[in-house]
C-alpha positions as YAML, in Angstrom:
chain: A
units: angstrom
residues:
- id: 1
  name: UNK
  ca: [0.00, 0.00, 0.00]
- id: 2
  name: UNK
  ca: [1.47, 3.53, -0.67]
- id: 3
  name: UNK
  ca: [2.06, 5.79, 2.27]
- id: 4
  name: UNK
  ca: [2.22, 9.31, 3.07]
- id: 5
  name: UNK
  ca: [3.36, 10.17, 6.23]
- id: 6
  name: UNK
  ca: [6.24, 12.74, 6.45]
- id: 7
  name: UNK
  ca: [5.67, 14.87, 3.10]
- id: 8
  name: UNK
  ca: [2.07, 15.29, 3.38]
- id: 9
  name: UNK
  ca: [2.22, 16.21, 7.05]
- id: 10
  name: UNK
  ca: [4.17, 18.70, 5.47]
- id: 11
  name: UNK
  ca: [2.49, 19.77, 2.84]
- id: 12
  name: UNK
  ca: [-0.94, 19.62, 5.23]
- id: 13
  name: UNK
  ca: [1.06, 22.00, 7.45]
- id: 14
  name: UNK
  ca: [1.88, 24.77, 4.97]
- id: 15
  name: UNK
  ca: [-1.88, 24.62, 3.40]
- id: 16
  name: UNK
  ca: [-2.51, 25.59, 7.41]
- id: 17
  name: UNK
  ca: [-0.31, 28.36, 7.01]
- id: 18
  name: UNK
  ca: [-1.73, 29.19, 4.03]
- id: 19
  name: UNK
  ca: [-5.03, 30.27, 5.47]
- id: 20
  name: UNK
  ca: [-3.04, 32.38, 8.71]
- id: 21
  name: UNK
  ca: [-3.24, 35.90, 8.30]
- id: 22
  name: UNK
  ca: [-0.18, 37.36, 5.95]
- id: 23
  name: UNK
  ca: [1.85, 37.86, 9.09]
- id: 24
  name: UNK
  ca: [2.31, 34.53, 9.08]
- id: 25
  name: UNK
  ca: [2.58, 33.74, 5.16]
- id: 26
  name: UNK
  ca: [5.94, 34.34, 3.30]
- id: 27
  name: UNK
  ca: [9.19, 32.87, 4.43]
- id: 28
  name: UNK
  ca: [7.64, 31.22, 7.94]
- id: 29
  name: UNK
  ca: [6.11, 28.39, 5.31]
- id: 30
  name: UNK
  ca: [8.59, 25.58, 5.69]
- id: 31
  name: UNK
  ca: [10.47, 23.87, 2.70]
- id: 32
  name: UNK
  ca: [8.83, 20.96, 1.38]
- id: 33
  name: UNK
  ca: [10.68, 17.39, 2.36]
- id: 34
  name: UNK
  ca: [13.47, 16.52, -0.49]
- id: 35
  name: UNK
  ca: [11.61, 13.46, -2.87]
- id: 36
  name: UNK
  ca: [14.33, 11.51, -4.67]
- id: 37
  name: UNK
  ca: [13.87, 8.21, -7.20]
- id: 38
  name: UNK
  ca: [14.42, 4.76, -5.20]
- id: 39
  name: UNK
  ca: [14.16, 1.81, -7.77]
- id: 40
  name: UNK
  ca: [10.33, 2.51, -9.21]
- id: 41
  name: UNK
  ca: [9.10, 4.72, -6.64]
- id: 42
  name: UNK
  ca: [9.69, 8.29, -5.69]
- id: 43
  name: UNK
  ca: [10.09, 8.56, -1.90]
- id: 44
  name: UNK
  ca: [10.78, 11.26, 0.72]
- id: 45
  name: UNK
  ca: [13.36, 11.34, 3.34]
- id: 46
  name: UNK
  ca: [12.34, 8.14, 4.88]
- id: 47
  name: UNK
  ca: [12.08, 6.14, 2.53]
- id: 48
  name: UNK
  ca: [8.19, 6.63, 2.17]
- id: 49
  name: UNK
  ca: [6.53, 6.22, -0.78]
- id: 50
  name: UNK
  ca: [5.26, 9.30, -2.50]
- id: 51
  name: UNK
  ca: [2.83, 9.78, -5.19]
- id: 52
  name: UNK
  ca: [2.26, 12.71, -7.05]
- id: 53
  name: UNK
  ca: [-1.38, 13.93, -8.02]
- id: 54
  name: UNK
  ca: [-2.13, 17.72, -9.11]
- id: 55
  name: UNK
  ca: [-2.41, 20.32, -12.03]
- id: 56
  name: UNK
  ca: [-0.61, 22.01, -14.87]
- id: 57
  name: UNK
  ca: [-0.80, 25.57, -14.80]
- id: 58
  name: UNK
  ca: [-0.87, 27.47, -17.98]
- id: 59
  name: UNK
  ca: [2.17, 29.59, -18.92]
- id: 60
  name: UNK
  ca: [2.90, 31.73, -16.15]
- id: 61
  name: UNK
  ca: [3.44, 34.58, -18.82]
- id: 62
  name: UNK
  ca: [-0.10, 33.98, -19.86]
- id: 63
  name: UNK
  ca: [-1.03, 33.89, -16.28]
- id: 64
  name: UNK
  ca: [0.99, 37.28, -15.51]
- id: 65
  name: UNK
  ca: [-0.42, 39.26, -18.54]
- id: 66
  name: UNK
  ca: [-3.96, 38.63, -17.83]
- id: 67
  name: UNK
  ca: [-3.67, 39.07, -14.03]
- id: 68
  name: UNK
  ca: [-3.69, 35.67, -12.37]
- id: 69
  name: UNK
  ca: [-0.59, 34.87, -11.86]
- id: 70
  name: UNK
  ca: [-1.43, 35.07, -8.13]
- id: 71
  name: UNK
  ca: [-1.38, 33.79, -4.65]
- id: 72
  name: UNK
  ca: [-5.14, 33.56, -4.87]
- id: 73
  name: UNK
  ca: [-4.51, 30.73, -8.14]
- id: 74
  name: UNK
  ca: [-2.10, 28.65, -5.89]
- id: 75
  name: UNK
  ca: [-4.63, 28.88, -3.23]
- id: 76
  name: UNK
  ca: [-7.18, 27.45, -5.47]
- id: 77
  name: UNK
  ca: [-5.15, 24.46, -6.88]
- id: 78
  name: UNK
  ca: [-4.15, 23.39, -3.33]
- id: 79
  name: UNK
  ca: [-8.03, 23.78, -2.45]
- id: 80
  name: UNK
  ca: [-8.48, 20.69, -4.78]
- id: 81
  name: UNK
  ca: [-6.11, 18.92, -2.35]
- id: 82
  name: UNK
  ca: [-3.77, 18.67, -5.49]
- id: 83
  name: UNK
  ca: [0.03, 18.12, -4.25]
- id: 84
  name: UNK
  ca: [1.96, 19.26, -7.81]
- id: 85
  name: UNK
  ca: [1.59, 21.90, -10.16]
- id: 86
  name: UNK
  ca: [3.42, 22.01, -13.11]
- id: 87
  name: UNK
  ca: [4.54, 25.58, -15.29]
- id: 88
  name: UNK
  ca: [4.64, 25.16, -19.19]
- id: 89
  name: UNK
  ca: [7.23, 27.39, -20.19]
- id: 90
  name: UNK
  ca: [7.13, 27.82, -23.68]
- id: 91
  name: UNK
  ca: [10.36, 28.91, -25.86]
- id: 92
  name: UNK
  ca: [8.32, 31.71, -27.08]
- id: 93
  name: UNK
  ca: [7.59, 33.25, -24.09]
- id: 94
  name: UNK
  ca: [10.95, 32.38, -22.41]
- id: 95
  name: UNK
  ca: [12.61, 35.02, -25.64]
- id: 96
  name: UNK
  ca: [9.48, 37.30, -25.26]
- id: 97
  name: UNK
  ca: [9.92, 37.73, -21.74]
- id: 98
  name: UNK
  ca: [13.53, 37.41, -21.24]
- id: 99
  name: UNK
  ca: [15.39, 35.54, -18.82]
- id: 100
  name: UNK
  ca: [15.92, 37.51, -16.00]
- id: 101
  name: UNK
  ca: [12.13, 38.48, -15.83]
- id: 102
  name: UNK
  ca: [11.08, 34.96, -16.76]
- id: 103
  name: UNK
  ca: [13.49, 33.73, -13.82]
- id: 104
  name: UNK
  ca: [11.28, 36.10, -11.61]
- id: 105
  name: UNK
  ca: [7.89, 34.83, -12.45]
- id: 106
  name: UNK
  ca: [8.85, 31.32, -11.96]
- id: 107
  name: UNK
  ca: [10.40, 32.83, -8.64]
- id: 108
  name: UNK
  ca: [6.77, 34.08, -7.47]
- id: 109
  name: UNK
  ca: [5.31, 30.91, -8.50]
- id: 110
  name: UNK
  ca: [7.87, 28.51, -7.27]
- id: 111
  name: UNK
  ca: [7.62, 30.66, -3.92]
- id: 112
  name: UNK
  ca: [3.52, 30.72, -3.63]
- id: 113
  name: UNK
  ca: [3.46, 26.42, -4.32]
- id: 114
  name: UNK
  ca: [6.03, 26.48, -1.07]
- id: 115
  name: UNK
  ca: [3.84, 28.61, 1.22]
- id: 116
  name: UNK
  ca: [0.59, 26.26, 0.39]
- id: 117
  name: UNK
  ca: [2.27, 23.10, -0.20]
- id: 118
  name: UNK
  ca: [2.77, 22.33, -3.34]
- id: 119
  name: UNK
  ca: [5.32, 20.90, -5.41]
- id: 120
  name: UNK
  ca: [6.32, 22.11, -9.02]
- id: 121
  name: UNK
  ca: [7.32, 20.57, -12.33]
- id: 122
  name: UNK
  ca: [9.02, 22.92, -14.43]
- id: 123
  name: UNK
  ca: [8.28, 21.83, -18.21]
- id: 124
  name: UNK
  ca: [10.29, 23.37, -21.40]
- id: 125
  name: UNK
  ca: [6.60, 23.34, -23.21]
- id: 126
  name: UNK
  ca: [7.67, 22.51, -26.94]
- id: 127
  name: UNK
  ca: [6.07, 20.22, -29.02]
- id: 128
  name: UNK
  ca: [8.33, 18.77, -32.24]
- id: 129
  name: UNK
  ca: [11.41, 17.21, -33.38]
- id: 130
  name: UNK
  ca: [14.67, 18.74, -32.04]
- id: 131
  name: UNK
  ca: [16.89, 17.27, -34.62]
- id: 132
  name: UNK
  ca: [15.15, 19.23, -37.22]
- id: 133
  name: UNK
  ca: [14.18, 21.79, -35.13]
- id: 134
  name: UNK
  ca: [10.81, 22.07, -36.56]
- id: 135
  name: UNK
  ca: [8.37, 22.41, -34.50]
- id: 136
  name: UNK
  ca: [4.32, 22.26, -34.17]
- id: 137
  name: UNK
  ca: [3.91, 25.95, -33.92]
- id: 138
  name: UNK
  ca: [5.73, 29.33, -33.44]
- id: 139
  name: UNK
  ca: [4.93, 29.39, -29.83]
- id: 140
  name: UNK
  ca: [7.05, 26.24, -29.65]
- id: 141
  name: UNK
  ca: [9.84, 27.04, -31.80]
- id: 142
  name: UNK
  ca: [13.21, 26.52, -30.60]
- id: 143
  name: UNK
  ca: [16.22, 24.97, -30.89]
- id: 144
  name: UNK
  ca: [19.01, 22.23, -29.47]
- id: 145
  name: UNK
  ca: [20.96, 25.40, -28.48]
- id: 146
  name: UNK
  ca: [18.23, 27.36, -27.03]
- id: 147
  name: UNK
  ca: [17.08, 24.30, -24.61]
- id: 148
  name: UNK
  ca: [20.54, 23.44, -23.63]
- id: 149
  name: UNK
  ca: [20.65, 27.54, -22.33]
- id: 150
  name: UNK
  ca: [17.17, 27.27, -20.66]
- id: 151
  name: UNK
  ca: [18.18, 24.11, -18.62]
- id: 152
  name: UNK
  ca: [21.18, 25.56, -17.16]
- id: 153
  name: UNK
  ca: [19.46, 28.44, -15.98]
- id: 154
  name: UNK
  ca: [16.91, 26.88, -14.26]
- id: 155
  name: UNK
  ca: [19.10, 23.92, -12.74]
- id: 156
  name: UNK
  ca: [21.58, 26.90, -11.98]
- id: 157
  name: UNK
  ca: [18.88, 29.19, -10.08]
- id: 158
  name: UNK
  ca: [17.12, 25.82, -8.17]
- id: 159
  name: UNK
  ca: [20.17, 24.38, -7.51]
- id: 160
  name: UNK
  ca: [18.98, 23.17, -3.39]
- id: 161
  name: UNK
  ca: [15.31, 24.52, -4.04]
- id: 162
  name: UNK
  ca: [13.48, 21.25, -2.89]
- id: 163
  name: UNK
  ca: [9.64, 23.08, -3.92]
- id: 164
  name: UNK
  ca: [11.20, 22.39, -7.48]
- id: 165
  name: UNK
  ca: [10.92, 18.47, -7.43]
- id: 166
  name: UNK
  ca: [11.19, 17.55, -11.14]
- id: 167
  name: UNK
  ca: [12.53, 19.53, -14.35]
- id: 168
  name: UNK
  ca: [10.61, 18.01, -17.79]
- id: 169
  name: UNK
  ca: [13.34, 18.27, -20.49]
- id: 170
  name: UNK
  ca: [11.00, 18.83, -23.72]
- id: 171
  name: UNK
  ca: [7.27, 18.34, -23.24]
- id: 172
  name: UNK
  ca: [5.89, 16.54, -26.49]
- id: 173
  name: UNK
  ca: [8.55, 14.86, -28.51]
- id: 174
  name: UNK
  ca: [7.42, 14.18, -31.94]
- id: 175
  name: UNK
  ca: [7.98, 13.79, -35.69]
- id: 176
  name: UNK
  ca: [4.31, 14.18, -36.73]
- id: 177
  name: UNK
  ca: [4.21, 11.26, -38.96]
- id: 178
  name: UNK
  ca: [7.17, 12.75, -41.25]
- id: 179
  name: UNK
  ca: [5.90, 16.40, -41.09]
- id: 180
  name: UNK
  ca: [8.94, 17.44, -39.07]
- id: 181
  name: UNK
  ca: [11.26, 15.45, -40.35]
- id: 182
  name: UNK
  ca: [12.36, 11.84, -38.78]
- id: 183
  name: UNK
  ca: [14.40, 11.17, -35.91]
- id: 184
  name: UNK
  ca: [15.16, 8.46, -33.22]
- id: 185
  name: UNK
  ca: [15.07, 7.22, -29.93]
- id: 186
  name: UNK
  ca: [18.70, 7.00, -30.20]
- id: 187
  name: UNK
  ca: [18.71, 10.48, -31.02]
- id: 188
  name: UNK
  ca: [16.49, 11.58, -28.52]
- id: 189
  name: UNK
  ca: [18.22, 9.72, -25.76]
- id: 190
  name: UNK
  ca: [21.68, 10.80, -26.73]
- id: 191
  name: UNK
  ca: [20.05, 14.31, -26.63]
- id: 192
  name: UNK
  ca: [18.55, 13.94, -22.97]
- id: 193
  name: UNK
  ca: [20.87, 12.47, -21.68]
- id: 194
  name: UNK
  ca: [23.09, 14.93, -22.68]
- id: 195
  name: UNK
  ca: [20.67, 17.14, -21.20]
- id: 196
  name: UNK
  ca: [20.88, 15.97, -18.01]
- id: 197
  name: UNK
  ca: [24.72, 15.51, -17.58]
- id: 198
  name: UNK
  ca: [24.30, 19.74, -17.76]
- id: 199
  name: UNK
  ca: [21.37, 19.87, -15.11]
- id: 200
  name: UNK
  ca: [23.51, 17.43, -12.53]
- id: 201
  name: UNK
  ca: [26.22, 19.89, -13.29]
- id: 202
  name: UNK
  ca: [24.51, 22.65, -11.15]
- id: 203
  name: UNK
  ca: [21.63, 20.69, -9.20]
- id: 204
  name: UNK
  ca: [22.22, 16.62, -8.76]
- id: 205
  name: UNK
  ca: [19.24, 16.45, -6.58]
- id: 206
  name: UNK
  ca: [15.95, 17.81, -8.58]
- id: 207
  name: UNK
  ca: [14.56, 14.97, -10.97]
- id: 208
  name: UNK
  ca: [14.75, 15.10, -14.84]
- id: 209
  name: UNK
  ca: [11.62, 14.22, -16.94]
- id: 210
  name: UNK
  ca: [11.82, 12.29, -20.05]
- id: 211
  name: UNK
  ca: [9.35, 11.86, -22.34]
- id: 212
  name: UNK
  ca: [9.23, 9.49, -25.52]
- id: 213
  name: UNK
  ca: [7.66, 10.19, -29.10]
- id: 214
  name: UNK
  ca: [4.44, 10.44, -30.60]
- id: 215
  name: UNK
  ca: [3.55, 13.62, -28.53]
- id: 216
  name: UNK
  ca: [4.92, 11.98, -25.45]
- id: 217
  name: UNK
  ca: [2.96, 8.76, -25.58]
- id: 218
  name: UNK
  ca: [5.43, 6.27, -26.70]
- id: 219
  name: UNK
  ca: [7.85, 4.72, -24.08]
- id: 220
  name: UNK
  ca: [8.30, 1.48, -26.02]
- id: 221
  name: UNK
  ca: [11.98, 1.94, -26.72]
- id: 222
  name: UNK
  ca: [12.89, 2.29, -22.77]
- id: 223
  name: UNK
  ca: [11.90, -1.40, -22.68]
- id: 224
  name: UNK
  ca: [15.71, -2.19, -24.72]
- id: 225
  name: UNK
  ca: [17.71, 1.58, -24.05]
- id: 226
  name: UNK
  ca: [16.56, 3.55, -21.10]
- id: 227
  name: UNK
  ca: [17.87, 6.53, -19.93]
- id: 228
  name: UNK
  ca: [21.72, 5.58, -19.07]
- id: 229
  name: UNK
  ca: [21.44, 8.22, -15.77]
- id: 230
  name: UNK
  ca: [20.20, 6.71, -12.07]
- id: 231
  name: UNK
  ca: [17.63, 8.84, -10.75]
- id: 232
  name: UNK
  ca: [15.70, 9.79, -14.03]
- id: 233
  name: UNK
  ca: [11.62, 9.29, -14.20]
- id: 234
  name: UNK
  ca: [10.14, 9.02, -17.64]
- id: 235
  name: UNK
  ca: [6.48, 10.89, -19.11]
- id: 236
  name: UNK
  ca: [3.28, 9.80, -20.16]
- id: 237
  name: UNK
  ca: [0.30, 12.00, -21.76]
- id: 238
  name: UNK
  ca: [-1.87, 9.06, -22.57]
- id: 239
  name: UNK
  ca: [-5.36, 11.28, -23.92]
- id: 240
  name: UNK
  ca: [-8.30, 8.92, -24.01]
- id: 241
  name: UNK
  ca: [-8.10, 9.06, -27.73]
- id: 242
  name: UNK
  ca: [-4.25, 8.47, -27.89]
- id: 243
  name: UNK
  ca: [-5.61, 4.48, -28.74]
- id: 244
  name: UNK
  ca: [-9.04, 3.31, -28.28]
- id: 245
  name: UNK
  ca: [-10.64, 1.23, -26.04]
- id: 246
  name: UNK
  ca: [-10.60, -1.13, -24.26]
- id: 247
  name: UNK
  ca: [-7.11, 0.64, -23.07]
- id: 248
  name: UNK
  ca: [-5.66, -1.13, -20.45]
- id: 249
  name: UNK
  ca: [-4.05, -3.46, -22.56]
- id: 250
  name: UNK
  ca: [-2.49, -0.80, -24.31]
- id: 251
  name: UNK
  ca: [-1.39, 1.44, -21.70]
- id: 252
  name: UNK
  ca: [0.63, -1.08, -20.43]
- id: 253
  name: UNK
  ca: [2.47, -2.24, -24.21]
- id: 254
  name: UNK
  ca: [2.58, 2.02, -24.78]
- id: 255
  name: UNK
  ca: [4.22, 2.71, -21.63]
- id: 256
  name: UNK
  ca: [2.74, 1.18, -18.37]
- id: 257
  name: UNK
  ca: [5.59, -1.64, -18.40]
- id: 258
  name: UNK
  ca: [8.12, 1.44, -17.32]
- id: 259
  name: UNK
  ca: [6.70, 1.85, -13.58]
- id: 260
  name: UNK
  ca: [7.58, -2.11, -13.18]
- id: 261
  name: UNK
  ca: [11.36, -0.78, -13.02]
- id: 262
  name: UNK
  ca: [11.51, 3.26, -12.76]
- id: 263
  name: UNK
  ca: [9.10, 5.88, -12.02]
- id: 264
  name: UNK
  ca: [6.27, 7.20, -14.26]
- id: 265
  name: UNK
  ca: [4.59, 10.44, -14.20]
- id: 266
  name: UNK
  ca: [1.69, 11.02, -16.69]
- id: 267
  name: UNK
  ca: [2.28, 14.93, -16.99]
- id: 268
  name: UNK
  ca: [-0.88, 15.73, -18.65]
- id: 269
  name: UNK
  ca: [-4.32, 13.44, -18.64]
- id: 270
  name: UNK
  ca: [-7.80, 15.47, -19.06]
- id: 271
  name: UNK
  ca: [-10.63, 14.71, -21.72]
- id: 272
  name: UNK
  ca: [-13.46, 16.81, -22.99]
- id: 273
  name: UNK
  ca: [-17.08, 15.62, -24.57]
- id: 274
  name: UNK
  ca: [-17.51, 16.23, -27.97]
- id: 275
  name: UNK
  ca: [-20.01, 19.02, -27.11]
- id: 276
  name: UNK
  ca: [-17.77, 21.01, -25.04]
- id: 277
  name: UNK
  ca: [-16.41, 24.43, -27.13]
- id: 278
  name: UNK
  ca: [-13.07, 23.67, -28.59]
- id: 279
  name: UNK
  ca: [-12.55, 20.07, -27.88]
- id: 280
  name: UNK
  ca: [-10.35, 18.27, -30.52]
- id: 281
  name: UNK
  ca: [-8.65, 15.67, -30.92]
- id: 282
  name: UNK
  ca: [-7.20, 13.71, -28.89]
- id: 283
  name: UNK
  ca: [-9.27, 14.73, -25.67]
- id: 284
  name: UNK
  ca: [-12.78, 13.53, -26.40]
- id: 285
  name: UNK
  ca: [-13.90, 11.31, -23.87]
- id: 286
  name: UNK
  ca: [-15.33, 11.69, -20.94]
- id: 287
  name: UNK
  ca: [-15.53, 9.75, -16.80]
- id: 288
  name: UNK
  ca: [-15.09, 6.17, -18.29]
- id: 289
  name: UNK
  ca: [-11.80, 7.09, -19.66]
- id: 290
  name: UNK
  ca: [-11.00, 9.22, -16.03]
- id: 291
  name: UNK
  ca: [-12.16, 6.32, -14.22]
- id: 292
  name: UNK
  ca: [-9.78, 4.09, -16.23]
- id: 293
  name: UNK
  ca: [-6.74, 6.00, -16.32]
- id: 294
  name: UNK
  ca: [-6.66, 6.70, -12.26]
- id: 295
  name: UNK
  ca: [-7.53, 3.08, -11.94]
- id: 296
  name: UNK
  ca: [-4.46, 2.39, -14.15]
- id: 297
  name: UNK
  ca: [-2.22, 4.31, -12.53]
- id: 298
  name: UNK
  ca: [-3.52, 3.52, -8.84]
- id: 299
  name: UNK
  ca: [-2.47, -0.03, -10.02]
- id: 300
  name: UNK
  ca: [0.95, 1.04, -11.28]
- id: 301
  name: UNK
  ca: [2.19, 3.58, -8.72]
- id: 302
  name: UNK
  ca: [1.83, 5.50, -11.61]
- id: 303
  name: UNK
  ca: [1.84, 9.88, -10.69]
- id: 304
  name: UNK
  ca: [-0.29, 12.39, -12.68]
- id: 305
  name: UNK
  ca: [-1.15, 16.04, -13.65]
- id: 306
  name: UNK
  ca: [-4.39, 16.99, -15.15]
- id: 307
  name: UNK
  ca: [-4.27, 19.27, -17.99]
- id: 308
  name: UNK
  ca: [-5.14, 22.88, -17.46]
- id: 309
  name: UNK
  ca: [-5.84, 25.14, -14.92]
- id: 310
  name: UNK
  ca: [-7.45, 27.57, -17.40]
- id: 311
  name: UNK
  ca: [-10.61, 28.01, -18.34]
- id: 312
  name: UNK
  ca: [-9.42, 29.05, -22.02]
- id: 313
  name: UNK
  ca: [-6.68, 26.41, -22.86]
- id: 314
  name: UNK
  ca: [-8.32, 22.90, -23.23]
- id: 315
  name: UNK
  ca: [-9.16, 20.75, -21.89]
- id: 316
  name: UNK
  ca: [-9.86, 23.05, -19.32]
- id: 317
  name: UNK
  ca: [-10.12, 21.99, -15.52]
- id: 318
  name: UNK
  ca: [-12.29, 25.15, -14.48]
- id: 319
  name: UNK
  ca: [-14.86, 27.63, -16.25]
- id: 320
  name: UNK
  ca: [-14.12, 30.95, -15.40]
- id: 321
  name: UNK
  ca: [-11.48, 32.91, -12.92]
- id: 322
  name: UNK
  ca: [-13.63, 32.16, -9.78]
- id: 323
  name: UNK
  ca: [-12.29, 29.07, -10.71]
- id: 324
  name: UNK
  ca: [-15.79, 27.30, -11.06]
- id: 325
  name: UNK
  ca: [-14.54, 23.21, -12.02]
- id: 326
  name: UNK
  ca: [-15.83, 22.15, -15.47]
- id: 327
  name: UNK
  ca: [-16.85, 18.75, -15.37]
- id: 328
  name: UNK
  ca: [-13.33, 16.93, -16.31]
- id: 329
  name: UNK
  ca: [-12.36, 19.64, -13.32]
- id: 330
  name: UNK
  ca: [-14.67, 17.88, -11.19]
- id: 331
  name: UNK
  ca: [-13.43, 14.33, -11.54]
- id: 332
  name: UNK
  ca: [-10.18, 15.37, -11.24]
- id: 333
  name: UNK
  ca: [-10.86, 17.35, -8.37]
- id: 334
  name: UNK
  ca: [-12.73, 14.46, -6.35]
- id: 335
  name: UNK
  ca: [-9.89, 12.10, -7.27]
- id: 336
  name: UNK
  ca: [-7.31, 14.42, -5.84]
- id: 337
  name: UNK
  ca: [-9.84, 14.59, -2.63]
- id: 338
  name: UNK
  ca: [-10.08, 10.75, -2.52]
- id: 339
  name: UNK
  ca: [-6.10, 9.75, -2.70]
- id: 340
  name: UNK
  ca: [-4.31, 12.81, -1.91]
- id: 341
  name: UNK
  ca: [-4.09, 12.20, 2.35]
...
């Protein structure tokens, strides 16, 4: 059975704090317990299991420019009794922004997830092929140069910062059936493992992210060539209509065989009826695929972050600023109130 002693008395401690008049908000929040990887499991300083269950934010640019980039929007998340929230950073608003002003943004929200208890994924929020560098959109355009910059920054300023449990190298790896050119696992590994030798340069202890292709669905390859790093947990955004039912099965050929040896976190999982304004492809679904995926992963030991915290980006977790849950927002929500203790 999982347990969660330690790190959620923590966590439950800061929420506590959270709601203390702003005397007492700030700095008196304590740092979160350090999680590291032991064998297929990410555990806290005891040795306790520790699963992960929360949100992704949208870009905190986005956030900052239509002004919610907020303590109240932390508050909110951790009201869902989520424990992670992860910040999409895309390349475009990295250059936009700039560094230095990016840095302090993720500051703000890095410090806010501390003082209510959260944890945070930082994710380089491209979706392509790096060896072409070409790339779904402009928002995501980048290159092998550019990433390589980004990720000693960040490993550089979070060096020690235990808040900052995970860094997700490149969010959607992908060749788009030919459209962006081919590539490799090899490639890819090479690349992120790479990658990582930079990030352990400046900050051994934070854990690096790696997802496979086909938009981050595809782990098949770790099965012969994983990751040659200890420590390393691998991504999953398995979409209901990523391969159709009855899934299962599939989820564990696709990528559910990884958690048998090293950790798995399913960085984005949401769905959308066909109804709903501005669902596409491949979101549509609805509570049977919810119910099957959390069953899946409750099986596995498998972590997860719903996909989005906006109500504009889909598949949105929440209507409106008031933060009103949409009805993939309410599953998720209850979930998170369920096996979250």
């Amino acid at each position: 059975m999982t347990r969660f002693p330690l790190a959620v008395a923590a966590i439950a401690a800061t929420l506590a704090l959270s709601a203390a008049p702003s005397a007492a908000q700030g700095s008196a929040a304590p740092a979160p317990p350090r999680i590291r990887v032991e064998g297929n499991h990410f555990v806290d300083p005891d040795g306790h299991t520790f699963v992960f269950r929360g949100v992704s934010s949208s870009d905190p640019d986005r956030l900052e420019r239509l002004g919610h980039w907020n303590r109240a929007y932390f508050q909110a998340i951790r009201s869902w009794n989520a424990n992670v929230v992860r910040f999409p950073v895309h390349p475009s608003a990295w250059r936009s922004r700039g560094e230095a002003d990016y840095l302090k943004l993720l500051d703000q929200g890095v410090e806010w997830a501390r003082e209510v208890g959260l944890y945070v994924i930082i994710d380089w929020h491209s979706i392509g092929n790096l060896r072409t560098e070409l790339f779904q959109n402009p928002s995501y355009n980048t290159t092998r140069t550019e990433t390589f910059r980004f990720w000693r920054a960040i490993a550089e300023h979070y060096a020690g910062n235990p808040t900052v449990a995970f860094y997700e190298l490149f969010n959607e790896p992908t060749t788009s059936g030919g459209k962006l050119g081919t590539s490799s696992w090899a490639y890819h590994k090479a690349t992120m493992e790479e990658l990582i030798g930079v990030i352990r340069a400046y900050d051994p202890a934070t854990i690096p992210l790696v997802a496979g292709f086909d938009w981050a669905y595809d782990l098949t390859p770790v099965r012969e060539a994983p990751i040659s790093y200890p420590g390393v947990a691998y991504v999953v955004h398995p979409y209901p209509q990523k391969r159709p039912p009855p899934w299962p099965e599939k989820w564990e050929h696709d990528f559910g065989f990884v958690a048998d040896t090293y950790p798995v976190v399913a960085t984005e999982i949401g769905f959308m009826t066909a109804d709903e304004p501005r669902a596409s492809v491949p979101t549509i679904g609805d509570e049977t695929y919810g119910n099957a995926i959390i069953d899946y992963f409750n099986r596995k030991g498998i972590s997860w972050v719903a996909w989005v915290f906006d109500p504009v980006w889909t598949p949105h977790l929440i209507q409106d600023w008031s933060f009103t849950p949409t009805r993939q927002g309410r599953f998720f929500r209850a979930r998170m109130m369920e096996l979250n203790r």
